[in-house]
C-alpha positions in Angstrom: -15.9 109.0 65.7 -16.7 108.8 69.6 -13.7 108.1 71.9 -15.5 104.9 73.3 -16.0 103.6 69.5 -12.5 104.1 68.7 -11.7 102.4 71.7 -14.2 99.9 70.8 -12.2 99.4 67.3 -8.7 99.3 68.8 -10.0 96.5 70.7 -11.3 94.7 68.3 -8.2 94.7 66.1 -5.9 93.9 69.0 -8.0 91.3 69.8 -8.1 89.6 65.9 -4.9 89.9 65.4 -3.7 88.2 68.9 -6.2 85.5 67.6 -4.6 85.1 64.2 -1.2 85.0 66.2 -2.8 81.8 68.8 -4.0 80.6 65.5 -0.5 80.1 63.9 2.1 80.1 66.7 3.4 76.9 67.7 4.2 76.3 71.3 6.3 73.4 73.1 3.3 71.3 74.1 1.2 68.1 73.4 -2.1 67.6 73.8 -2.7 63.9 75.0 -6.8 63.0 74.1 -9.3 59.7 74.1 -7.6 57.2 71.4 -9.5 54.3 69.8 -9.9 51.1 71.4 -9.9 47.2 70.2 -11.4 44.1 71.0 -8.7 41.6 71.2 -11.1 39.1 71.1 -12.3 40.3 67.8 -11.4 42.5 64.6 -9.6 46.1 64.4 -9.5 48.2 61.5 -11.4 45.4 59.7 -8.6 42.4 61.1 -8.2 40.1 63.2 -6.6 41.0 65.9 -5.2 37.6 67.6 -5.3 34.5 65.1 -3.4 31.4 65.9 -1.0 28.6 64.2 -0.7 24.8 66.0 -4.3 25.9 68.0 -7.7 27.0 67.6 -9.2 29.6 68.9 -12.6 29.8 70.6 -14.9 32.4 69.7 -16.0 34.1 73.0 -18.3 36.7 73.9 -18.4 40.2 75.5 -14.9 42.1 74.7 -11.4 42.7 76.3 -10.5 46.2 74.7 -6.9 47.5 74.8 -7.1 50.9 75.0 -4.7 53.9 73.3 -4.2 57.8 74.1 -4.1 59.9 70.9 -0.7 62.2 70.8 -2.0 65.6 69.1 2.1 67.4 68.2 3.3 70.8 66.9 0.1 72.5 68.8 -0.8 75.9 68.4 -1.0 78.3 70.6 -5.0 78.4 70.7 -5.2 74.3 70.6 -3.2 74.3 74.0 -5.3 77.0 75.3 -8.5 74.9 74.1 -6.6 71.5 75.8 -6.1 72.9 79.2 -9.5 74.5 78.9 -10.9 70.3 78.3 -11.6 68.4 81.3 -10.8 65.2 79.2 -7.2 66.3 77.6 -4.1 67.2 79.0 -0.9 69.2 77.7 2.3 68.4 78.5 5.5 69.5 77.5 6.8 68.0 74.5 9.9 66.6 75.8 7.7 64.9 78.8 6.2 62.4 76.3 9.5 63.0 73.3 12.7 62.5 73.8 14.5 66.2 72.9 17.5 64.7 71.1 14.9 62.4 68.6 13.4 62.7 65.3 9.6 62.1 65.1 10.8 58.6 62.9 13.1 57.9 65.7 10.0 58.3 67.9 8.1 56.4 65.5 10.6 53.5 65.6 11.0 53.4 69.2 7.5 53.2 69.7 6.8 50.2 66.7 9.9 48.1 68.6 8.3 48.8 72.6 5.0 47.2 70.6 6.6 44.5 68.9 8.3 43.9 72.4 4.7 44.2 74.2 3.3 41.4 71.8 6.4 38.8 72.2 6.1 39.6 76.2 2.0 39.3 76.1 2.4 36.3 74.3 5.2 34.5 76.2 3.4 35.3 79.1 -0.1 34.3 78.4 1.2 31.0 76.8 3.1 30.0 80.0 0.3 30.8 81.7 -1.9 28.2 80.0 0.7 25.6 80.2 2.8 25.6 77.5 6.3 25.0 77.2 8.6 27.2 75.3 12.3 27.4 74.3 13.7 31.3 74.4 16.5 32.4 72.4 18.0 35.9 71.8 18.2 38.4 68.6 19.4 41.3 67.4 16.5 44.0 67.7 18.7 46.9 66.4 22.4 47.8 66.3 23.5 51.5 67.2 25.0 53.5 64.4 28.7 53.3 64.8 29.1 50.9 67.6 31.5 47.7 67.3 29.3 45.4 66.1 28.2 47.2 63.2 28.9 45.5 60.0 29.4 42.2 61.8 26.1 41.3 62.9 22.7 42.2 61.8 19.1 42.9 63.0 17.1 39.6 63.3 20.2 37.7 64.4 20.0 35.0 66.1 22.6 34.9 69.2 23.6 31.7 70.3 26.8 32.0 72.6 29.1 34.1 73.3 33.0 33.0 73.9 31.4 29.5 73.3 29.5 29.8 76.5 25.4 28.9 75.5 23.1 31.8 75.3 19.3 31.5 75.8 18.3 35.4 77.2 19.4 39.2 76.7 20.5 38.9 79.9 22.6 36.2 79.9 24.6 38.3 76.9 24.6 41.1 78.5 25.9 39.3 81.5 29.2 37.5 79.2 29.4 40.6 77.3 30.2 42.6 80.4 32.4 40.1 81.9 35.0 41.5 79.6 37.2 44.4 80.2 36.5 47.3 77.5 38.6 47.0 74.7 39.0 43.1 74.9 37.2 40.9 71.9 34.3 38.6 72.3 33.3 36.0 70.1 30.0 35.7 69.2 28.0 32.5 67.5 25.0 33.0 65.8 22.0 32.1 63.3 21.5 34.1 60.2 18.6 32.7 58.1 19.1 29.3 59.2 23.1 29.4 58.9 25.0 28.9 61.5 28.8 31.7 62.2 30.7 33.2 64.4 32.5 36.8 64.5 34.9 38.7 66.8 33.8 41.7 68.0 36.2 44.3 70.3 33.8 45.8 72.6 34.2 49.6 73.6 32.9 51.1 76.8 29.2 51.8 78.1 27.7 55.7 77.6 27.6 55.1 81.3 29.9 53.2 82.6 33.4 53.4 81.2 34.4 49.9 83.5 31.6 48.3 81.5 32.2 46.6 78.1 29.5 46.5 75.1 29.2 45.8 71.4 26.0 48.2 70.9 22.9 45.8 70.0 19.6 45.9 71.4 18.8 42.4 72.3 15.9 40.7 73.0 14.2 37.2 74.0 12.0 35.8 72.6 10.5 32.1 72.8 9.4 29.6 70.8 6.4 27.7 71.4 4.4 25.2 69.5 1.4 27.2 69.3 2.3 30.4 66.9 0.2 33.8 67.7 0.2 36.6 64.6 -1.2 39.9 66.6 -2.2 42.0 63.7 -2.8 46.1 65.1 -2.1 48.8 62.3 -1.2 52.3 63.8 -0.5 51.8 67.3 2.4 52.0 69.4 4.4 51.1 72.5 4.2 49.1 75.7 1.0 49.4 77.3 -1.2 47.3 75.3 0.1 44.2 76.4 -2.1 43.2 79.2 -4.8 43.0 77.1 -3.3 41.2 74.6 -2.2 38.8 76.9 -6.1 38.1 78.0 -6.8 38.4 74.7 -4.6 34.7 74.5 -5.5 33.4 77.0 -9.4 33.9 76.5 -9.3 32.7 73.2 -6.8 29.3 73.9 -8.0 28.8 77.5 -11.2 26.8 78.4 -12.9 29.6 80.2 -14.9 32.5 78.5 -12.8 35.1 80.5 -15.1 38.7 79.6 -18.1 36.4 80.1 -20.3 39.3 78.1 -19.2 41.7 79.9 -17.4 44.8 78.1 -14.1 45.2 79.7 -11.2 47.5 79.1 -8.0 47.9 80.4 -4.3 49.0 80.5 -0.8 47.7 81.3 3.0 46.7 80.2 3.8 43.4 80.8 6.7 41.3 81.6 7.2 37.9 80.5 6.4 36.6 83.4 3.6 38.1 83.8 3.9 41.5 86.0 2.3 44.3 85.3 3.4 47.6 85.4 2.1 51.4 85.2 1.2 53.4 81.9 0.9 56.9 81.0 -2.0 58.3 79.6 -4.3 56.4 82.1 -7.1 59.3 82.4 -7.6 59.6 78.6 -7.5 55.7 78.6 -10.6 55.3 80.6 -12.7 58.1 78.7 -11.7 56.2 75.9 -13.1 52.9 77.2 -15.9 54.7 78.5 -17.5 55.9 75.0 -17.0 52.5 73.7 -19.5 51.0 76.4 -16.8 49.5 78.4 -18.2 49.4 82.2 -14.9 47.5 84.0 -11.6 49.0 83.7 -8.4 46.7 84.8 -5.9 49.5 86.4 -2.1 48.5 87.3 -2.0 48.6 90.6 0.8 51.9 90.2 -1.8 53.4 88.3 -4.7 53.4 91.1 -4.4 56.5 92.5 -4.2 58.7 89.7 -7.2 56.1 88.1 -9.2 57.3 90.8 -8.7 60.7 90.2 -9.7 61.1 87.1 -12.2 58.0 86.6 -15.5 58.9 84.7 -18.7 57.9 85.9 -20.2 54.1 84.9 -16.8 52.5 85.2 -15.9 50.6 87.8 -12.3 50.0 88.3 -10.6 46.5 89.2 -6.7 46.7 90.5 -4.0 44.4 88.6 -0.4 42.8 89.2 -0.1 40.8 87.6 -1.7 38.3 84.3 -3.1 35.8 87.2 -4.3 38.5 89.3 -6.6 40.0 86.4 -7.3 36.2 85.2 -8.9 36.0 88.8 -10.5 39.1 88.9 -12.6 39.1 85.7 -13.4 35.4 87.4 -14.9 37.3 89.9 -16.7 39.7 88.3 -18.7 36.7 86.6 -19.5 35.2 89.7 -20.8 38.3 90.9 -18.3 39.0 93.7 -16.3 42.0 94.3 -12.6 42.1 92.9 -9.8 43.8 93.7 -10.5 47.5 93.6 -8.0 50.7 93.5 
């Protein structure tokens, strides 16, 4: 055997076993790639997305698509290599997009609660928009392990005072809540499957603040309206959809044919007033939209820059604030005039 075939061989060996090793190791990273996308205004995974209770709603044309980022965990060493390799993907650091300290069902959890919170905001928001009037009231999202109120209340809890002073928001708790020193008791009145109670709790210090007095729920508002909207979206999760579903309401309660035939996605977290703030995952969003036909892409306004960056060729990008300013600018895209751009 020649010296430059054993040297040939040695290569070769190094070289498969290196890519057995890629091919197995797992690395610290995630690969973040083009998810899916749905229609609000129509069916996802074979349901409706938006149907309606106390209102009907119009069928509309052309398509307002919420769109998702695919989360690809526990990568290889070979699969990173391949993700920084693609233009369309990125990898990140797995504690950039997980929390170290949580499980991946704590991570599932969080993100099912920031979408149930998305849909209650989209919907309070897109409702006041279009005139109705709504009564908001707090509950019990989830109670931390340990903490003073656990035992004494319980998730889906509906708070109604607290030292026999009316509640109607999370922050108006949080507000009476704190008011007390740490240590002290606060009584609490609420609505458990229609019945009515009340329980003393002895708060305990913040994480952050030991001046600061808690009892360890996570509350949040929600309101009640006379029209009822079921958002039905199986595997998906977090914040950002909710600009879309918002639209979504609107378009299909509102007298105006928003999309107008046109194919437009988007992006966004709302608030229930109706701001709208930056996303993650905005490059992977667009390519997304893009395969699915989608030629307008609404943008948080935070968002532009890096939108701009990374925006692939036959979509046109339209800056958002807020639920009016996107209401207006798909209003101008029908009339054929130029809307806010990033």
């Amino acid at each position: 055997m020649t010296r430059r075939t054993l040297t040939l061989l040695l290569a070769s060996v190094l070289a498969l076993g290196l890519g057995a090793a890629g091919a197995f190791t797992k690395v610290p990273y995630v690969a973040l790639k083009p998810g899916p996308t749905c229609n609000t205004l129509g069916t996802c995974y074979g349901e409706q997305v938006l149907s309606f209770t106390g209102a009907e709603g119009h069928a509309r044309s052309g398509a307002l698509r919420l769109t998702t980022v695919s989360v690809e965990d526990h990568l290889t060493l070979l699969e990173a290599l391949a993700g920084w390799l693609s233009p369309g993907d990125a990898v990140l650091p797995r504690e950039v997009v997980f929390a170290p300290d949580q499980t991946d069902k704590q991570n599932q959890q969080q993100n099912a609660e920031e979408m149930n919170q998305s849909q209650d905001s989209a919907t309070t928001a897109a409702l006041t928009y279009l005139g109705y009037k709504g009564q908001p009231h707090v509950l019990v999202q989830a109670i931390s392990k340990d903490a003073p109120a656990e035992g004494k209340l319980k998730a889906a809890d509906r708070i109604v005072s607290v030292d026999g002073k009316p509640v109607l928001t999370d922050d108006q708790l949080r507000a009476l809540v704190s008011a007390r020193r740490p240590g002290q008791p606060v009584t609490i009145g609420y609505v458990r499957a229609g019945v009515p109670g009340t329980v003393t709790i002895t708060t305990e210090p913040a994480p952050d603040s030991t001046k600061r007095a808690i009892i360890g729920i996570t509350p949040i508002t929600q309101t009640d309206f006379p029209v009822k909207v079921d958002i039905r979206l199986r595997d998906v999760g977090g914040p950002s959809a909710g600009l879309m579903f918002a639209l979504g309401i609107v378009d299909k309660l509102g007298k105006v044919d928003l999309a107008g035939g046109l194919n437009v996605a988007g992006t966004g977290e709302i608030s229930d007033d109706g701001k709208v703030s930056a996303i993650g995952g905005i490059a992977q969003k667009m390519r997304g939209a893009r395969a699915q036909g989608a030629t307008i892409f609404l943008a948080p306004s935070d968002n532009c820059a890096e939108a701009k960056k990374t925006k692939p060729s036959g979509i046109t990008l339209v800056r958002v604030t807020t639920l009016t300013s996107a209401v207006d600018a798909l209003a101008a895209l029908r009339h054929h005039s130029a809307p806010p751009s990033c």
